[in-house]
N, C-alpha and C positions, 0 to 999 in steps of 0.2 A: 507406235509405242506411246504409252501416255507418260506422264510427269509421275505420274503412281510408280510404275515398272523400275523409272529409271531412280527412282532417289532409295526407290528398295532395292535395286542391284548395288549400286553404289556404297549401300550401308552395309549389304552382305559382306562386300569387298573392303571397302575400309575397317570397319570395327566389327563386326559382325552383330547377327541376330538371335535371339530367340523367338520360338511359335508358342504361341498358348491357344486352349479353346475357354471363351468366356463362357462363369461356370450360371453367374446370378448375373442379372442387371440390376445396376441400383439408381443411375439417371440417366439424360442426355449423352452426360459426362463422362460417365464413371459407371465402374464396372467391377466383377468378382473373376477370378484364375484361380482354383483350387490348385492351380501347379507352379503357382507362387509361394506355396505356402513354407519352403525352403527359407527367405528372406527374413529379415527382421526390419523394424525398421523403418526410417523415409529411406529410399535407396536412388530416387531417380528424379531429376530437375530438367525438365527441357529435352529429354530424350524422343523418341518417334514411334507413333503406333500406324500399323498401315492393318486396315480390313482386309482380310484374303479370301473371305467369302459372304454370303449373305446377302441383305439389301442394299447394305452399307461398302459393298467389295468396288474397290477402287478409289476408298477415302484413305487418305491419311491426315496426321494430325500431331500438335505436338503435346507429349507428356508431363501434364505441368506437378503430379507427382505423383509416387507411388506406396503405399504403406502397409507392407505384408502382405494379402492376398487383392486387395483392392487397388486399380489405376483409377487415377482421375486423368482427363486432357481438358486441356486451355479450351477447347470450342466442346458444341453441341452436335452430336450426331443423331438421326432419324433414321432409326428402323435397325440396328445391330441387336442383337437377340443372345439367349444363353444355346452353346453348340457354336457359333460363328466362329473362326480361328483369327486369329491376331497375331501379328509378327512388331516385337517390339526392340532399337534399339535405344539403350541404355546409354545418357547422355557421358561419355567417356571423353569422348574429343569434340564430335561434332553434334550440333543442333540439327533438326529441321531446316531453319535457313540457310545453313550453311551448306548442307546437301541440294538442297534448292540452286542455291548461286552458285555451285562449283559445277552443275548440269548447265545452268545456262552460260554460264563461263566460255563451256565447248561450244554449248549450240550457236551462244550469237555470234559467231565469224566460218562457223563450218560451212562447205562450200558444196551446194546442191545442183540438181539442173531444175532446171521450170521450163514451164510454157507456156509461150502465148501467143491467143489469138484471139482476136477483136470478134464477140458473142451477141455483137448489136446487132438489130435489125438492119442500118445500116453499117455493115462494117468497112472499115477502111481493106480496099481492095487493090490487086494491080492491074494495072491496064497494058492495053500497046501504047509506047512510044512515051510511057513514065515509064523510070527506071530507079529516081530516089526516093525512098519514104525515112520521115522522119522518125525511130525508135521511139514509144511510147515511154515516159516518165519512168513507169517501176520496169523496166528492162534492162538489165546489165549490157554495158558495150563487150564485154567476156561470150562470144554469140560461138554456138556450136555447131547449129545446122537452123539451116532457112529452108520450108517445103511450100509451095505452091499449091492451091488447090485448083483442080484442072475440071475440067468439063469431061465427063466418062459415060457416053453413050453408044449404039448402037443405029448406023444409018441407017433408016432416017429419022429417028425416036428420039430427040434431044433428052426428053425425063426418063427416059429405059434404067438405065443403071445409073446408081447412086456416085456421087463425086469422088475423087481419090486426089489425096497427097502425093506427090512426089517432090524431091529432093533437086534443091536448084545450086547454079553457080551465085556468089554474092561476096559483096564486100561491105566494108561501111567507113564511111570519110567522116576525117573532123569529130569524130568520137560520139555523134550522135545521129547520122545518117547510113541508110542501110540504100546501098544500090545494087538493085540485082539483074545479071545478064540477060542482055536481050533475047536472047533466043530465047531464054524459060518464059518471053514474054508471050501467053497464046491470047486468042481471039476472046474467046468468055473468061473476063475475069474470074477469080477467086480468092478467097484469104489467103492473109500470108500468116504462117505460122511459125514462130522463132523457139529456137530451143536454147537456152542461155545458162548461167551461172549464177547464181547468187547465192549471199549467205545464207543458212536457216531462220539467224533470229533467235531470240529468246522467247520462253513460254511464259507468257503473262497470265491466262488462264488457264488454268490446272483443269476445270470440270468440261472446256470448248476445244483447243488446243490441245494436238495431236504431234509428235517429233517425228518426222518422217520418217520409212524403213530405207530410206538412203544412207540416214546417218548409220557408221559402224558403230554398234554396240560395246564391242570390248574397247576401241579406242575411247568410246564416253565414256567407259566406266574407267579404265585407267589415267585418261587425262586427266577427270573432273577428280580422281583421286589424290594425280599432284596437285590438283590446285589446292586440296584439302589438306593436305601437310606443308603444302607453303605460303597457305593460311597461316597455321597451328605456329609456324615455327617465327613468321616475323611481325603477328599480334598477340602471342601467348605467352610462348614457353621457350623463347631462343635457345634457354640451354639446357632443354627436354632433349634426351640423347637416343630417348624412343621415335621423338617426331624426327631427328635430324635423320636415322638409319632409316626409317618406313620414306622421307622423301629422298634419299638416297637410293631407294628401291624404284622408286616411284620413276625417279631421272632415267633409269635403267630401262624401265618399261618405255618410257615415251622415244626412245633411242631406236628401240628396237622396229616401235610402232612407224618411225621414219624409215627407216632402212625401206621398210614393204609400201613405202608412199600412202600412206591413208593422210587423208579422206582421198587424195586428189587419183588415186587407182580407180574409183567406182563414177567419176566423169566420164562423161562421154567424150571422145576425142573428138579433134577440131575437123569435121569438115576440108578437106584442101578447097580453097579461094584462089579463084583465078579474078585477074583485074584487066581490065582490057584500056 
């Protein structure tokens, strides 16, 4: 899912949207909605346009104003045409950053699995008779399963069949050493492959940077909701009686969201460890 999807689900969700098809082009910037023509008016300051089709599908941007049938946006787009369809919301509560940061709010502590395993030429391996390796830097001590890669042939054909994973006993001491059972110790080494926890992280770039399909959906979009009304409510409008009820709704959703344990239901469970 990109940073497009989620700040457009999000907006659907908090304040809602409008679709339009742009009817003219008139710049980079700026454009014609024949299905604006309801409006009078400047009507919109820092609002959100996301491209939903076209060359331009998957930009978004912020609306720096709107005047009867014509939008302008703060930046430059390349290549939106007249027919493209636009979804815009209308700055009521929230901006663009704010939808921004209330996604990555969720994302930078939500809790993923990863994997790793050493892609070097030489990689770090295990042998007979080691049994500790030291946890490479970006690997959570949070470890789920540890697999082995084993030698998998056909006597007397050492390169017959391709190598296989399997699944070992292991532990790890002192918070950064990983020691694994002797007995998954075999004769041809192999990588060791760790399956771990970590946060997601925030999206810094929007056009590289992908949110994983780990992350739950409805929990992003309802979390980063309250954080959107408790935003609103202890830098804005403290005694907006709309923001205090919508974050009052919001508590209610994230209540429920616990109850069913998200994120931590879609981890992998731990491995049993034995220590000898």
């Amino acid at each position: 899912m990109r940073l497009f999807d989620a700040t457009l689900d999000l907006a659907r969700y908090a304040q809602g949207l409008e679709q339009h098809k742009i009817t003219t082009v008139v710049d980079t910037n700026k454009f014609n909605c024949s299905s604006l023509s309801a409006r009078n008016g400047e009507y919109t300051n820092g609002g959100t346009c996301w491209f939903l089709n076209g060359e331009c599908e998957g930009k978004f941007g912020t609306v720096k104003r709107g005047t009867s049938q014509t939008i302008e946006l703060e930046d430059t787009f390349s290549g939106f045409q007249a027919g493209d369809s636009v979804a815009l919301s209308w700055f009521h509560y929230f901006n663009t950053q704010n939808l921004i940061n209330a996604i990555n709010s969720v994302l930078y502590n939500y809790p993923i699995m990863d994997i790793y395993e050493d892609m070097t030429e030489e990689p770090v391996k295990y042998t007979q008779d080691v049994y500790e390796y030291e946890l490479p830097d970006n690997v959570s001590i949070d470890i789920r399963r540890v697999e082995l890669q084993c030698k998998n042939f056909l006597f007397p054909f050492p390169d017959s069949l391709p190598d296989t994973f399997t699944t070992c006993h292991y532990w790890h001491l002192n918070g950064r050493t990983l020691v694994i059972n002797p007995k998954w110790i075999y004769k041809y080494g192999g990588r060791i492959r760790i399956h771990y926890v970590k946060d997601h992280g925030a999206i810094i770039d929007s056009d590289t940077q992908l949110i994983s399909e780990q992350v739950d959906k409805n929990y992003l979009r309802k979390m980063a909701n309250l954080w959107l009304w408790t935003h609103e409510i202890q830098m804005k409008h403290k005694d907006n009686p709309i923001a205090v009820d919508m974050y009052n709704q919001a508590k209610m959703d994230e209540e429920s969201l616990n109850k069913k344990n998200i994120p931590e239901s879609r981890l992998m469970p731990k491995d049993i460890c034995y220590f000898w």
